[in-house]
N, C-alpha and C positions, 0 to 999 in steps of 0.2 A: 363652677360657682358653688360653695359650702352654702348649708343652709342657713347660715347667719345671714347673710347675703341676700340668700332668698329672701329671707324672714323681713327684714330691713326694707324689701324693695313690695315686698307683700303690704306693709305697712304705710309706704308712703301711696300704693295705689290705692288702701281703702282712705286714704287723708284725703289723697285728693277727689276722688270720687263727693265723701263727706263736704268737700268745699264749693264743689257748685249745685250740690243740693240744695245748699241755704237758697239759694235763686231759683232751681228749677221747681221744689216743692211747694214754694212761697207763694208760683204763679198759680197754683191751684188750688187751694186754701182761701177764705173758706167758702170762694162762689160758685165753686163746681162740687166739693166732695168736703166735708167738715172732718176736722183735722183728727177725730176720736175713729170716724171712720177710715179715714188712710191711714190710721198705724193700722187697722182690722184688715184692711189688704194689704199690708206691708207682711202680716203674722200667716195671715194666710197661705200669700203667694210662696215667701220664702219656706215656708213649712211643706209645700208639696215640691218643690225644687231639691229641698235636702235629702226628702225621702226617695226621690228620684236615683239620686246619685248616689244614695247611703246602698243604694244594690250592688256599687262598685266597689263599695267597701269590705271591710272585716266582718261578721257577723257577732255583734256581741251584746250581753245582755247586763245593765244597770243593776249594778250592787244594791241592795234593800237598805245598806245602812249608805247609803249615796241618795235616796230619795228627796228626803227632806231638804240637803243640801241642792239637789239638783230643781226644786220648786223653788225656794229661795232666790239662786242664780236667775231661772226663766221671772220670777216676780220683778227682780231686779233690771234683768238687761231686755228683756223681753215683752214688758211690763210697762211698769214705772219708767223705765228709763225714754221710752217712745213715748208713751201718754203725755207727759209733763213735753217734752222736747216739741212735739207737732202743737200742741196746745199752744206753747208757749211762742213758738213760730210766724201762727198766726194772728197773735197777738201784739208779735211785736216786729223788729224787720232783720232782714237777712244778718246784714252787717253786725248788729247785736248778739246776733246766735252766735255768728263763726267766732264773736270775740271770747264772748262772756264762758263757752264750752272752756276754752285756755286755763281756766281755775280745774278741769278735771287731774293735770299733774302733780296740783299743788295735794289735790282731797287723796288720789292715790300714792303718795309717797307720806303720809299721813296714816292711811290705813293699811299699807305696806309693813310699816315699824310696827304700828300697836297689832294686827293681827299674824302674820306670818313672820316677825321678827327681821324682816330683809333688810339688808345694810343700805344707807343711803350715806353715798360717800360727797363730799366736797365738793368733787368736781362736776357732782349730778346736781345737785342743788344751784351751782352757780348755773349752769346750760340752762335748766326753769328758770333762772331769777330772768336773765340772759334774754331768751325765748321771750319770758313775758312785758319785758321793756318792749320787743318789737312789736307783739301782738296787740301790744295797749297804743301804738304809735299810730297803726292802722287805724283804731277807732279815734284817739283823740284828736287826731290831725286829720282824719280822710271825713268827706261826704255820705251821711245813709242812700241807695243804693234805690229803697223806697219808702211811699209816705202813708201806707194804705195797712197801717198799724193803729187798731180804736184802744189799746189798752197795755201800751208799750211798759209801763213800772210791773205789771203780771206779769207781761210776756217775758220782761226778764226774768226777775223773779222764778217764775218754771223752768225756765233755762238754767239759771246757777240750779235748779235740784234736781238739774237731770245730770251735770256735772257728779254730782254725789252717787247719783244712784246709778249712773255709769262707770264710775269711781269703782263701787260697790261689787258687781258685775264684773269690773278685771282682776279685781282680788279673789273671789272667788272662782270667775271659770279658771286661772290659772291652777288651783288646788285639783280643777276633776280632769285638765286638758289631760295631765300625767297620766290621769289612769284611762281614758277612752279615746278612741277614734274622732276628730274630728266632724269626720259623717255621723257619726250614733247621738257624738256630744248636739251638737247643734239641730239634727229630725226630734229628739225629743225636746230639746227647750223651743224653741219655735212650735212644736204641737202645745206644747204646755203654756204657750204665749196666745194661744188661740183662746184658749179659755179662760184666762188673765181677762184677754182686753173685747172680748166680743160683749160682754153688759154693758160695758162702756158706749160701745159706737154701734153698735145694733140698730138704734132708733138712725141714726144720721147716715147708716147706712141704706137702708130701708129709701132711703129718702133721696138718693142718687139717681139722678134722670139719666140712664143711659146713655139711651137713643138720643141725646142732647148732646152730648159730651162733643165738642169737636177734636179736632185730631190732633192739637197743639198739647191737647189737656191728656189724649191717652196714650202720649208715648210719654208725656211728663210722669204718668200713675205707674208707665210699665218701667220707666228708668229708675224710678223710686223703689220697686218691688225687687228688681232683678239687681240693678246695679246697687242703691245704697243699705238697699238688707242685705239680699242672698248673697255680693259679691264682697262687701264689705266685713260683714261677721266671717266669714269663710277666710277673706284675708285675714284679719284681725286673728280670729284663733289659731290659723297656721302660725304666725308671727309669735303667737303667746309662747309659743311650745319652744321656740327658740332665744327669747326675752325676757327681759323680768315685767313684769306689768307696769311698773312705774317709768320702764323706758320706753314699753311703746304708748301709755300716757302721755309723753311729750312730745309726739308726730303730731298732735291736735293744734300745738303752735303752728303746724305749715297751713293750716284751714281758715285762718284768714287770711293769706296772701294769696291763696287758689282761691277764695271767694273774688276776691280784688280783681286777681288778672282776671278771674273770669268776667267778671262785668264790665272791666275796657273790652275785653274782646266781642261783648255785646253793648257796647257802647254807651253804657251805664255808668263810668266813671272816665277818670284820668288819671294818668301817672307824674307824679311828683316825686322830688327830690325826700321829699319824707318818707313815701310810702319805698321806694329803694329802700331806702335806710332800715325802715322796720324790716323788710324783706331781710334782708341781712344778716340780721339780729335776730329771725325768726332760722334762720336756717342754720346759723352756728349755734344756737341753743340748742337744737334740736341734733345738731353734730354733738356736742360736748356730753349729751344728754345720754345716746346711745352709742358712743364709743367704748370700747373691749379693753378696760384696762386689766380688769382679771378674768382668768377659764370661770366658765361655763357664767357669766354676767347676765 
């Protein structure tokens, strides 16, 4: 198996992961843990995981003139890009999330041309247009999932800006994956994510009843920490380093129909001849999208 292959399949497990977040995070938001404080244990946990692992790595040390850039990155994906996403979460409902994220292809093939000059060919642009017919079929045509949303026009609203400032985030980390170790790249944005987002969720953190919590709620907080940070960004940059960023932008199309099946599977919804369909169209856009029509794509 080449690593494109890998790359590809790395990608579609941090997607799917991402897809039943929307449900598993949603259940803990905001009456056990408020949503500024689980990204602050999202930054946290993933932050001593990488450093754990970063001992198996290379040993190497961040360029001075990489700094700046590499605070920018942690602002962006580490940041901003969680703050606004959990915020807007629990503001609004699952279903919304997994759709409304689908705009991050369009804002990275967008910031792709104007900053790194990357070619966007024909056939990548139809697979988005493609993808996003399915993705929009799931919301327009399917049932929200849940109703326990006080301020759903916000909660989007923060959702489409964390599209951008996750957008923002893969054009970037692709310029530093080149020059560092995935272990180094990610222990120091993740530390640098700790100081980002800890004024933010400090107080709501503070404010977590432990000894309360029952156990549906702390394998919900440990799945969000291990599996949607530490395993997903971990997938995600291995995938950069063999992708353009605006192809794997468009795995985020498979995250509403992993939100979907996932809530039949917990019997939250049902399957229709529509939501097939977008299924579909979610899965050939996301073929056409990341398809090898030239070396090193």
């Amino acid at each position: 198996m080449n690593k494109r292959t890998l790359a590809i399949l790395a990608a579609i497990g941090a997607t799917a992961i991402y897809g039943v977040n929307h449900t598993i995070a949603k259940g803990v938001m905001p009456n056990y843990v408020g949503a500024y404080a689980f990204v602050v244990l999202r930054v946290i946990g993933a932050a001593t995981l990488f450093w754990i692992i970063s001992f198996f790595g290379p040993k190497e040390k961040i360029a001075k003139k990489d700094y700046l850039r590499m605070v920018v990155c942690a602002i962006f994906g580490m940041g901003l890009n969680m703050l606004v996403f959990f915020k807007g979460l629990s503001l609004s409902t699952p279903i919304n999330s997994a759709v409304l994220i689908t705009t991050t292809p369009i804002i990275v093939l967008i910031l792709s041309a104007l900053w790194i000059k990357e070619k966007i060919t024909g056939k990548k642009v139809f697979g988005i247009f493609v993808g996003l017919l399915g993705a929009m079929g799931l919301i327009l045509f399917g049932s929200e999932l849940r109703h326990d949303a006080p301020n759903i026009p916000l909660g989007n609203f923060l959702i489409l800006m964390n599209s951008f400032f996750y957008g923002t985030y893969l054009i970037l980390a692709k310029i530093l994956i080149s020059k560092y170790h995935p272990f180094t790249f990610m222990k120091w944005l993740f530390s640098l994510g700790i100081l980002i987002c800890l004024p933010f969720g400090y107080t709501e953190l503070t404010e977590i009843e432990w000894s309360l919590l029952p156990f549906d709620i702390v394998w919900r907080i440990a799945f969000v920490i291990i599996g949607t940070t530490f395993c997903t960004y971990l997938f995600n940059i291995f995938a950069l380093t063999q992708l353009k960023a605006s192809t794997l932008s468009a795995f985020v199309y498979v995250q509403p129909l992993i939100g979907i099946l996932f809530a039949i599977a917990v019997g939250k919804d049902a399957l229709t001849a529509v939501k097939i369909l977008s299924a579909a169209l979610v899965f050939f856009g996301v073929y056409l999208s990341s398809r090898k029509t030239k070396p090193n794509l």
